[in-house]
Short mmCIF file of the C-alpha atoms (twelve columns), coordinates in Angstrom:
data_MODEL
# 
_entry.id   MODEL 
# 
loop_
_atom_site.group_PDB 
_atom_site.id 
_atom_site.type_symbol 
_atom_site.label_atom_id 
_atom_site.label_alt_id 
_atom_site.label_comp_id 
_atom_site.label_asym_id 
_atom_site.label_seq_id 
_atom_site.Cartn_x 
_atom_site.Cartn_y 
_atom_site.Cartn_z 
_atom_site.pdbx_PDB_model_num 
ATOM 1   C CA . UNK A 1   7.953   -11.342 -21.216 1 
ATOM 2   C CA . UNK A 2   7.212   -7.992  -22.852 1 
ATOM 3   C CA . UNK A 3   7.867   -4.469  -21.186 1 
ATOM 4   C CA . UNK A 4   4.579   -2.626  -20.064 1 
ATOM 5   C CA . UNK A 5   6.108   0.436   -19.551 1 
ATOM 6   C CA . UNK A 6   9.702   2.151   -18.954 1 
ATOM 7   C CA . UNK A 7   10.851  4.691   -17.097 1 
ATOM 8   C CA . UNK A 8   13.641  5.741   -14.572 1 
ATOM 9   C CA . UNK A 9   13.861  5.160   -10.711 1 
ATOM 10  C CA . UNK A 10  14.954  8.122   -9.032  1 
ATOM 11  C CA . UNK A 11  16.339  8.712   -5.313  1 
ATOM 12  C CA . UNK A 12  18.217  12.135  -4.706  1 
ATOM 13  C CA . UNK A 13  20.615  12.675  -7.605  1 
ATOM 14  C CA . UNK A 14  20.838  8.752   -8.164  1 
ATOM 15  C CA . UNK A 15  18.433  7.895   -11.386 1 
ATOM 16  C CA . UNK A 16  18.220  4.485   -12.548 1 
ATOM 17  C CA . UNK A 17  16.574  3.257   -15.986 1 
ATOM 18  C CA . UNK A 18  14.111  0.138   -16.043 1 
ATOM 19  C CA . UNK A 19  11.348  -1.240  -18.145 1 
ATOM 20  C CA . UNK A 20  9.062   -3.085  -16.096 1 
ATOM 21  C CA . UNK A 21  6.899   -6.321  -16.724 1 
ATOM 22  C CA . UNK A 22  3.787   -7.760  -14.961 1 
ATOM 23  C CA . UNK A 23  5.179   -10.027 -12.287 1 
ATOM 24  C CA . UNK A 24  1.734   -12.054 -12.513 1 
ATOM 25  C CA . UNK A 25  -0.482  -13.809 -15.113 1 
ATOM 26  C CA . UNK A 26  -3.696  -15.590 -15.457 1 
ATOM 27  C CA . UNK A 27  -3.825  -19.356 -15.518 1 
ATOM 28  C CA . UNK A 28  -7.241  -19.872 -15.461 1 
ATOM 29  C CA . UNK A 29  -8.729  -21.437 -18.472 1 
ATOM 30  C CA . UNK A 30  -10.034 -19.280 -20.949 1 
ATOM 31  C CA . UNK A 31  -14.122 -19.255 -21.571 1 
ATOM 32  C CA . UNK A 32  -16.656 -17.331 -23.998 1 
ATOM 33  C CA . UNK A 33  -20.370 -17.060 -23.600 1 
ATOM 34  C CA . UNK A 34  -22.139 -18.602 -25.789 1 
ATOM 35  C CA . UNK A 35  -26.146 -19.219 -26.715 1 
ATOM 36  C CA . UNK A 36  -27.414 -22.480 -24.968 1 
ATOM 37  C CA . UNK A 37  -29.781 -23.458 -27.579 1 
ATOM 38  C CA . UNK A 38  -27.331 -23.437 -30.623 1 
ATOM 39  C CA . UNK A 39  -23.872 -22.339 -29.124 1 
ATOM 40  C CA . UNK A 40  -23.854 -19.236 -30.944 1 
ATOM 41  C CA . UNK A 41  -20.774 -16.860 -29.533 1 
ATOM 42  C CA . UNK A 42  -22.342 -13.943 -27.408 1 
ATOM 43  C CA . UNK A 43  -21.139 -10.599 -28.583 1 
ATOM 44  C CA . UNK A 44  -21.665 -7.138  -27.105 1 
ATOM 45  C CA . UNK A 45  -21.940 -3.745  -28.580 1 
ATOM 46  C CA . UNK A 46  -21.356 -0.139  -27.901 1 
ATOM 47  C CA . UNK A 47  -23.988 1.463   -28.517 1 
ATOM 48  C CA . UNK A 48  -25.425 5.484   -27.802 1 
ATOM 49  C CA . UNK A 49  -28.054 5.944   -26.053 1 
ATOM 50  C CA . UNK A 50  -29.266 9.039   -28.195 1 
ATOM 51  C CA . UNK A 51  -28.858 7.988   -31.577 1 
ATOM 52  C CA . UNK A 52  -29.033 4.202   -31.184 1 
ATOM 53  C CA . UNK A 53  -26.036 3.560   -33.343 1 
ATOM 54  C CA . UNK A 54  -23.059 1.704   -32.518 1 
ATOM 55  C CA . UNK A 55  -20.099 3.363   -31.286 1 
ATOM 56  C CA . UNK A 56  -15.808 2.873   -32.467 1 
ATOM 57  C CA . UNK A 57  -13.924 2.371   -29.973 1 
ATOM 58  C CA . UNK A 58  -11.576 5.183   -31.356 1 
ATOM 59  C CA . UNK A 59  -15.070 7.282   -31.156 1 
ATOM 60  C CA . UNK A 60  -15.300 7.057   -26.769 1 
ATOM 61  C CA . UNK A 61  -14.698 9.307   -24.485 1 
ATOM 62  C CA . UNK A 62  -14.908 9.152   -20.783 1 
ATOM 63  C CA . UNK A 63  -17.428 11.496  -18.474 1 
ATOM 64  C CA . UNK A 64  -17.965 12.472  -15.055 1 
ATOM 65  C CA . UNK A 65  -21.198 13.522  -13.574 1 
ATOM 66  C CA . UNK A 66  -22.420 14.575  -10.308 1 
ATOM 67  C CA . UNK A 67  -26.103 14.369  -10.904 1 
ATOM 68  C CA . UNK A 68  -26.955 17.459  -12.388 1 
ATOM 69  C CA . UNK A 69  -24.322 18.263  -14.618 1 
ATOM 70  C CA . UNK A 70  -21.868 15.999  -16.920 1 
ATOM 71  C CA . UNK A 71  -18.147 16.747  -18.156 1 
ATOM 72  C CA . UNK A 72  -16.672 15.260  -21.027 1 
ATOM 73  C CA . UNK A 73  -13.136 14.226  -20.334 1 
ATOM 74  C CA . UNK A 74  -11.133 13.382  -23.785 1 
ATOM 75  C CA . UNK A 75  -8.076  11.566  -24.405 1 
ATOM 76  C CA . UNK A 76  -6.665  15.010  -25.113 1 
ATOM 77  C CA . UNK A 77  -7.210  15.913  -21.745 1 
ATOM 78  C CA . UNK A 78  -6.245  12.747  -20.098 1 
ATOM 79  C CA . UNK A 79  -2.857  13.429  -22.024 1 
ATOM 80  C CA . UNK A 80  -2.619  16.937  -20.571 1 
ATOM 81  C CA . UNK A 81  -2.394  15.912  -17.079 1 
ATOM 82  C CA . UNK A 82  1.099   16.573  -15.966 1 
ATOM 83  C CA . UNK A 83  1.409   13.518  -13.788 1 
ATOM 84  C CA . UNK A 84  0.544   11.406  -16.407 1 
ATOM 85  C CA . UNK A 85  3.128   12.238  -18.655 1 
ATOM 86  C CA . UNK A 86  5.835   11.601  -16.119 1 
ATOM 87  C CA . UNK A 87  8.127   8.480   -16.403 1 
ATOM 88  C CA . UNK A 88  9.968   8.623   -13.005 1 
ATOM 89  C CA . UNK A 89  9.540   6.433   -10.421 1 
ATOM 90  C CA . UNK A 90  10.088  8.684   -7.656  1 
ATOM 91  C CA . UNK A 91  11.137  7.380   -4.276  1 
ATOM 92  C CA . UNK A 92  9.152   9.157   -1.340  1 
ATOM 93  C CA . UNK A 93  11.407  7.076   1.745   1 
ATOM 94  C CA . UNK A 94  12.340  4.100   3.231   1 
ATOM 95  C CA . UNK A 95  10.543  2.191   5.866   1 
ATOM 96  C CA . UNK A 96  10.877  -0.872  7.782   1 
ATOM 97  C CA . UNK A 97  9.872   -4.163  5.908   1 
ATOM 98  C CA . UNK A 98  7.394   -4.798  8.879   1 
ATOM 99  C CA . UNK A 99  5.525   -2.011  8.943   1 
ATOM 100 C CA . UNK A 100 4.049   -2.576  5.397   1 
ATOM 101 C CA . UNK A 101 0.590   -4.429  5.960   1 
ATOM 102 C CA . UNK A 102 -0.285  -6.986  3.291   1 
ATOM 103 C CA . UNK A 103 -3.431  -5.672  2.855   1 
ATOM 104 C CA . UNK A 104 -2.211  -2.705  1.303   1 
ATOM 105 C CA . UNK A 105 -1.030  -4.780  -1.071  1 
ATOM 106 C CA . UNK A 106 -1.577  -4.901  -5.254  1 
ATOM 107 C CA . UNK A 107 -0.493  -5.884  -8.267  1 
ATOM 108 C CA . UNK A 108 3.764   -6.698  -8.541  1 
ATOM 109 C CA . UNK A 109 5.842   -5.641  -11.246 1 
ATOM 110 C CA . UNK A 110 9.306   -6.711  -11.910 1 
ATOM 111 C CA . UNK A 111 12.124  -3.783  -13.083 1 
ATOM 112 C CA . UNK A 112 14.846  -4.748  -15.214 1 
ATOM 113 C CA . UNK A 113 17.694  -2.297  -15.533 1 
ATOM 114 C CA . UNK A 114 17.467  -0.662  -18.682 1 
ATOM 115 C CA . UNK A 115 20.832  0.736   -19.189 1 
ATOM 116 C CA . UNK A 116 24.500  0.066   -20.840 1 
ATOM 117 C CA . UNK A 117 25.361  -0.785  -17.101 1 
ATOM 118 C CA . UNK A 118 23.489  -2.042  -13.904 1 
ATOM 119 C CA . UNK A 119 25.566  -0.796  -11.280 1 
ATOM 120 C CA . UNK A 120 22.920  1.766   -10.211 1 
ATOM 121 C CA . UNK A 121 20.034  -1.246  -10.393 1 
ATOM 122 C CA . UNK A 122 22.510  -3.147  -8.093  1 
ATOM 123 C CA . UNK A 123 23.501  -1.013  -5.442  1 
ATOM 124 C CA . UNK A 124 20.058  -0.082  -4.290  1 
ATOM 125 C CA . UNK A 125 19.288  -3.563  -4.744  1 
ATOM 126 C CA . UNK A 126 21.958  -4.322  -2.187  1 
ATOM 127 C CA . UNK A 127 21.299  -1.138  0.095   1 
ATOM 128 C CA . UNK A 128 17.605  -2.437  0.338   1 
ATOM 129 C CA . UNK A 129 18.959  -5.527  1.526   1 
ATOM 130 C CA . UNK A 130 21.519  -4.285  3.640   1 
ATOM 131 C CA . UNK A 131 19.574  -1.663  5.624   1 
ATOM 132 C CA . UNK A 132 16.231  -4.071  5.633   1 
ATOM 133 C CA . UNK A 133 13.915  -1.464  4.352   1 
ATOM 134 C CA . UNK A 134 11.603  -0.779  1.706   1 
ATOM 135 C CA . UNK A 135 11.492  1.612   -0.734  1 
ATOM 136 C CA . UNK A 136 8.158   3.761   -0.754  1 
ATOM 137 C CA . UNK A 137 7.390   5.175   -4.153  1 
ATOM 138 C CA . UNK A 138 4.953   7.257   -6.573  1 
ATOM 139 C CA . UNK A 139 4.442   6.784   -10.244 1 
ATOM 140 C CA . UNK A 140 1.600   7.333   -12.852 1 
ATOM 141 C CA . UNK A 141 1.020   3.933   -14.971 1 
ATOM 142 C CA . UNK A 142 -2.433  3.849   -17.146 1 
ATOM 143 C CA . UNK A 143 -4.157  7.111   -16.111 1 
ATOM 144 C CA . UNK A 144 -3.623  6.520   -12.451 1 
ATOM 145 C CA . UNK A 145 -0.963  8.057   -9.955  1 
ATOM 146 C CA . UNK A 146 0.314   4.797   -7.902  1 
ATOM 147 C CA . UNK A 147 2.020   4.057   -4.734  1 
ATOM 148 C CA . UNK A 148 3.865   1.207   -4.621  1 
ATOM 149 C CA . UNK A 149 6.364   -0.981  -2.394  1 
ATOM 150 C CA . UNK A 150 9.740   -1.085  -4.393  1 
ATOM 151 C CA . UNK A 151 11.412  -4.633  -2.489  1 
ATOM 152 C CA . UNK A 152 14.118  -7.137  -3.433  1 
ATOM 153 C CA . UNK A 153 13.298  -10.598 -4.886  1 
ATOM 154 C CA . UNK A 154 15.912  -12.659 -4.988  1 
ATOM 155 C CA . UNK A 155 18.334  -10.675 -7.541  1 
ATOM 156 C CA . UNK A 156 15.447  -8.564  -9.066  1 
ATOM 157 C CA . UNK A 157 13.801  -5.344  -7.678  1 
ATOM 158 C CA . UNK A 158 9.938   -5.828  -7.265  1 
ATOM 159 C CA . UNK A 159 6.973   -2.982  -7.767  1 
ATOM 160 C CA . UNK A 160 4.113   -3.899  -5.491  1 
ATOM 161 C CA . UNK A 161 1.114   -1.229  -5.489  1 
ATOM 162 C CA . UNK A 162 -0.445  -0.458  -2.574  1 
ATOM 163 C CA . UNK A 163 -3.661  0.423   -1.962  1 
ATOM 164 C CA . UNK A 164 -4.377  4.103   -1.046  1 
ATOM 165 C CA . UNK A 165 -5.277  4.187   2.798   1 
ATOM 166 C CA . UNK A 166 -8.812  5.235   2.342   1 
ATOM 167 C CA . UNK A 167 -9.429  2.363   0.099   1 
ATOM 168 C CA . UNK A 168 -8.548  -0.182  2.639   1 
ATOM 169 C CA . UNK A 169 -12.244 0.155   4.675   1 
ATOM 170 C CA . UNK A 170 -12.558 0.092   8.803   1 
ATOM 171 C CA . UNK A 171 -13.954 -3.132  10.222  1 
ATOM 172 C CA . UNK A 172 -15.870 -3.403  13.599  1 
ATOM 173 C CA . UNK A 173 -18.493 -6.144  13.791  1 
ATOM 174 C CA . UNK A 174 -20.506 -5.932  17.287  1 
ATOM 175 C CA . UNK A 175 -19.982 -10.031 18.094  1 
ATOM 176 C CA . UNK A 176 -16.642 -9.462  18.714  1 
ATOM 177 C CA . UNK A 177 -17.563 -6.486  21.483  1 
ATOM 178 C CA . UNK A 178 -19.167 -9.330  23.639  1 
ATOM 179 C CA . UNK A 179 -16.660 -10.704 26.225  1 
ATOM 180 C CA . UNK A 180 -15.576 -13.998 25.332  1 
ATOM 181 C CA . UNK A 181 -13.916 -16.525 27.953  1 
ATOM 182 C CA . UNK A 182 -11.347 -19.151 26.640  1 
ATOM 183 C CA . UNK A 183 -10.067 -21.039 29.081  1 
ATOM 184 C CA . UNK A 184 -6.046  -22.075 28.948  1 
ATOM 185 C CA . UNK A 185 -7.112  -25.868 28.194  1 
ATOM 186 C CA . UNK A 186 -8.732  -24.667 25.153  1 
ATOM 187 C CA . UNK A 187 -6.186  -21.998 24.279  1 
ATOM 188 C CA . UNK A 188 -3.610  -25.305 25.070  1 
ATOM 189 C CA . UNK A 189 -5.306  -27.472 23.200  1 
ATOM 190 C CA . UNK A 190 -5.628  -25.148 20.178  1 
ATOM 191 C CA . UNK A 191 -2.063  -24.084 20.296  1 
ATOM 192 C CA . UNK A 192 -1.504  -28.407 19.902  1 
ATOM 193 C CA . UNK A 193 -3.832  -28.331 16.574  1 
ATOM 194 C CA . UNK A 194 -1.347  -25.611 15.475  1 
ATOM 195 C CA . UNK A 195 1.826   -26.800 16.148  1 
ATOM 196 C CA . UNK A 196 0.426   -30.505 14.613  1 
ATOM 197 C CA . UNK A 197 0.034   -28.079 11.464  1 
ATOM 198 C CA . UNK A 198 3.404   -26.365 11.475  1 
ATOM 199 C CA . UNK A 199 5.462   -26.518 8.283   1 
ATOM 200 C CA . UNK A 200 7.809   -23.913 6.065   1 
ATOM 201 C CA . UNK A 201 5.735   -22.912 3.133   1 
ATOM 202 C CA . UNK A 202 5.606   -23.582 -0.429  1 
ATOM 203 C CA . UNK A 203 3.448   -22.146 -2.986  1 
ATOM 204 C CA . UNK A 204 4.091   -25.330 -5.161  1 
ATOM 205 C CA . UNK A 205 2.861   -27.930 -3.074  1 
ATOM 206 C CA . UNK A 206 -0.771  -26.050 -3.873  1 
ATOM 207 C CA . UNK A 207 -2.644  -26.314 -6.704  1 
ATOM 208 C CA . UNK A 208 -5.928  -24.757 -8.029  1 
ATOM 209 C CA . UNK A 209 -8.247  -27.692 -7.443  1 
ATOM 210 C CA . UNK A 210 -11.476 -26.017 -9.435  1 
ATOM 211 C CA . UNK A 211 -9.323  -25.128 -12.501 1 
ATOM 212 C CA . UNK A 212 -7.577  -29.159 -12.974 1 
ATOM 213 C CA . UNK A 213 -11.335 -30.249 -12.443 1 
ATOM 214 C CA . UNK A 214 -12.483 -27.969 -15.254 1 
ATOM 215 C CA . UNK A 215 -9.801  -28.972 -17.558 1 
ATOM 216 C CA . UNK A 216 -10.650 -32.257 -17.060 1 
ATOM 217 C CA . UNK A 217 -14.280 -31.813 -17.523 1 
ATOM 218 C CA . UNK A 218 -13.064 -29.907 -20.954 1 
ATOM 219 C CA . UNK A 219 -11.181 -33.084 -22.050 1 
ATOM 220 C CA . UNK A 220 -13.916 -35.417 -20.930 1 
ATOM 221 C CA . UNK A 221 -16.359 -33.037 -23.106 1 
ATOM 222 C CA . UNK A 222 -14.223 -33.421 -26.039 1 
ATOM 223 C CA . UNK A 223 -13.760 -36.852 -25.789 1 
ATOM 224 C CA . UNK A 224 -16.839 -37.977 -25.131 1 
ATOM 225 C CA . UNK A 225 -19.360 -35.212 -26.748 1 
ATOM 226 C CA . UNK A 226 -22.706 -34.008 -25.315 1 
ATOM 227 C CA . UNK A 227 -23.402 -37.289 -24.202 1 
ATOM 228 C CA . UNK A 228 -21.001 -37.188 -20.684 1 
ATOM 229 C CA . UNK A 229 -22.835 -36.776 -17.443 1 
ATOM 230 C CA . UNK A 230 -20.691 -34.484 -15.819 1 
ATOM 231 C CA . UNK A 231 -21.502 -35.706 -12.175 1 
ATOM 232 C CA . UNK A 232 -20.710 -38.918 -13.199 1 
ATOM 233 C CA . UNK A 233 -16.889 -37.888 -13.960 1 
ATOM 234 C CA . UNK A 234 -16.146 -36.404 -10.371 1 
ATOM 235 C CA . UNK A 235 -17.914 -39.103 -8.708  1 
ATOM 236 C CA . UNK A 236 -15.302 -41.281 -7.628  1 
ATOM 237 C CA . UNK A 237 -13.218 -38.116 -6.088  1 
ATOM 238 C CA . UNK A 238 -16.309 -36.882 -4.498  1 
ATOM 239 C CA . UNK A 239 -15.699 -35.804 -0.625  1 
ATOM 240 C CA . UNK A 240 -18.302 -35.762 2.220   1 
ATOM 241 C CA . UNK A 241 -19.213 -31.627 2.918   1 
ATOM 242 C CA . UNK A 242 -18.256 -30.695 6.257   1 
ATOM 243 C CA . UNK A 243 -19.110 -27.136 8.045   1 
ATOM 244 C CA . UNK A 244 -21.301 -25.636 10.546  1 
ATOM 245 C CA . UNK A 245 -21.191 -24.340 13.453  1 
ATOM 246 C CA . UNK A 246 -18.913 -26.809 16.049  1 
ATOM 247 C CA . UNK A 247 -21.114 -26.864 19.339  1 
ATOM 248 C CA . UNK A 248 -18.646 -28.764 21.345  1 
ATOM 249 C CA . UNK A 249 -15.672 -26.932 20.784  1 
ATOM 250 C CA . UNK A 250 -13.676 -29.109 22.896  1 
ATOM 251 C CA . UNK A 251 -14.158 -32.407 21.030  1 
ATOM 252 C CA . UNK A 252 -13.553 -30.734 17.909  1 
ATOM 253 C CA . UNK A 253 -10.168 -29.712 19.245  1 
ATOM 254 C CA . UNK A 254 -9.105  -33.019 20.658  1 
ATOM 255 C CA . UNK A 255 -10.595 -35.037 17.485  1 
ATOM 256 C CA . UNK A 256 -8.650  -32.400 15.009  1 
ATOM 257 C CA . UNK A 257 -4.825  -32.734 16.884  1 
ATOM 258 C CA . UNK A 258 -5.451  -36.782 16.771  1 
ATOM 259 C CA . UNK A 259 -6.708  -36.346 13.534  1 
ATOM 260 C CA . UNK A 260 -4.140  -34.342 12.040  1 
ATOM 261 C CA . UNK A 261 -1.064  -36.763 14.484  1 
ATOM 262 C CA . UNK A 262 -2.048  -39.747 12.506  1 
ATOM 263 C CA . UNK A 263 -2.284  -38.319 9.559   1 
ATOM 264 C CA . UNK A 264 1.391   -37.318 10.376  1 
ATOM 265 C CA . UNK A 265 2.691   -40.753 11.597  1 
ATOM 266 C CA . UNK A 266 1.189   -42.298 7.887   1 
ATOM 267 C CA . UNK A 267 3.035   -40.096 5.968   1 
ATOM 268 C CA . UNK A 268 6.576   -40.229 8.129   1 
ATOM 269 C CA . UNK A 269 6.004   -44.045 8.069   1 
ATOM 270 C CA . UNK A 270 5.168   -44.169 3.892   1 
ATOM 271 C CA . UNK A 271 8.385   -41.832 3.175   1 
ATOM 272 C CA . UNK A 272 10.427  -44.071 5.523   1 
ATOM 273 C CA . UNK A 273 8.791   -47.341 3.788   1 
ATOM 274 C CA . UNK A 274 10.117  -45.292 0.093   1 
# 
């Protein structure tokens, strides 16, 4: 991994040097545009409006306008702004893990200690563990003053940005106003499908189902040219669509928990049989 950035994490007098580096990546598979009729690799320019020519990259500036006016901003000015030259990490205060809603949630980043020692990096590692709290925290990163989550992973502290609050929009939707009745049968029954469900997660038991059928639609294309009939290679794996809207909600219920029981008792009976 390559640092994105460095700085310093500071609480009171206590400062502690990191570099941090995406916690994240991409794994879909990578595609161009291209022109149908002769495959020809789609390219775009920038080009100005006024003078029709096309524009550096070196040569662009950003603008703001508010209908009536425009301001230039240049990467002069961008530079200027005092937050954005900061590298601290400031911490703002500590709050319980649970009251940290996931949809505030962003992009993670993990901090390595960047110094000769990591006894600062460790002790608020362990402090965060010990007192079951989060770090709240500001920092600028890529012309943009963040707040961020600052959490322990395993042995490595974790940047999570959060969403400012007014970003996160209000929901009301005026089906749910209507009184609804579920009776404790249902509400029984229900609770069954769950439990018949229950399991301790993990993220590698799931895999990204549309991006192993691409890949294998990419090898099949290689293989086999322009001459492969793509709906003939998912055929065999094809799946009846379900969905709609379940009218007897009861049968649906009792059909999923027996459903999901057998399935179950096949797979406790095949790992017993291995």
């Amino acid at each position: 991994m390559r640092a994105i950035w460095k700085g310093a994490l500071t609480f009171g007098l206590v400062n502690v040097p990191v570099k941090v580096y995406s916690a994240v990546e991409d794994h879909d598979v990578s595609l161009h545009q291209v022109h149908g009729v002769d495959g020809g690799r789609i390219r775009y320019q920038r080009i100005c409006e006024i003078d029709g020519e096309v524009v550096p990259y070196a040569d662009i500036d950003r603008a703001y306008t508010d209908g009536e006016q425009t301001v230039v901003l240049t990467k002069t000015d961008f530079a200027a702004l005092p937050a954005e030259r900061s590298r601290e990490i400031d911490v703002v205060e500590f709050v319980p893990n649970d009251q940290l809603d996931p949809l505030l949630f962003d992009s993670a980043y993990y901090l390595e200690p960047d110094s000769a020692s990591p006894k600062a990096y460790v002790l608020l590692r362990q402090t965060l563990e010990r007192t079951d709290r989060t770090a709240i925290v500001r920092f600028s990163l890529r012309q943009k003053t963040r707040l961020a989550a600052l959490r322990v992973r395993g042995d490595v502290l974790v940047l999570q940005t959060l969403r400012w609050s007014d970003e996160v929009r209000e929901v009301a939707f005026p089906s749910l106003d209507e009184p609804v009745r579920i009776s404790s049968q249902e509400l029984d029954l229900s609770a069954s499908l769950v439990e018949s469900y229950a399991s301790d997660f993990d993220p590698t038991e799931y895999t990204d189902d549309y991006q192993r059928e691409l890949r294998v639609l990419i090898d099949a294309k290689i293989a086999e040219g322009d001459t492969l009939d793509p709906s003939a290679t998912f055929a065999a794996s094809a799946e009846p669509e379900t969905g709609g809207e379940v009218i007897d909600l009861m049968a649906a219920l009792r059909a999923s928990v027996e459903r999901s029981r057998a399935a179950k008792g096949t797979g406790d009976d095949e790992a017993q049989a291995g």
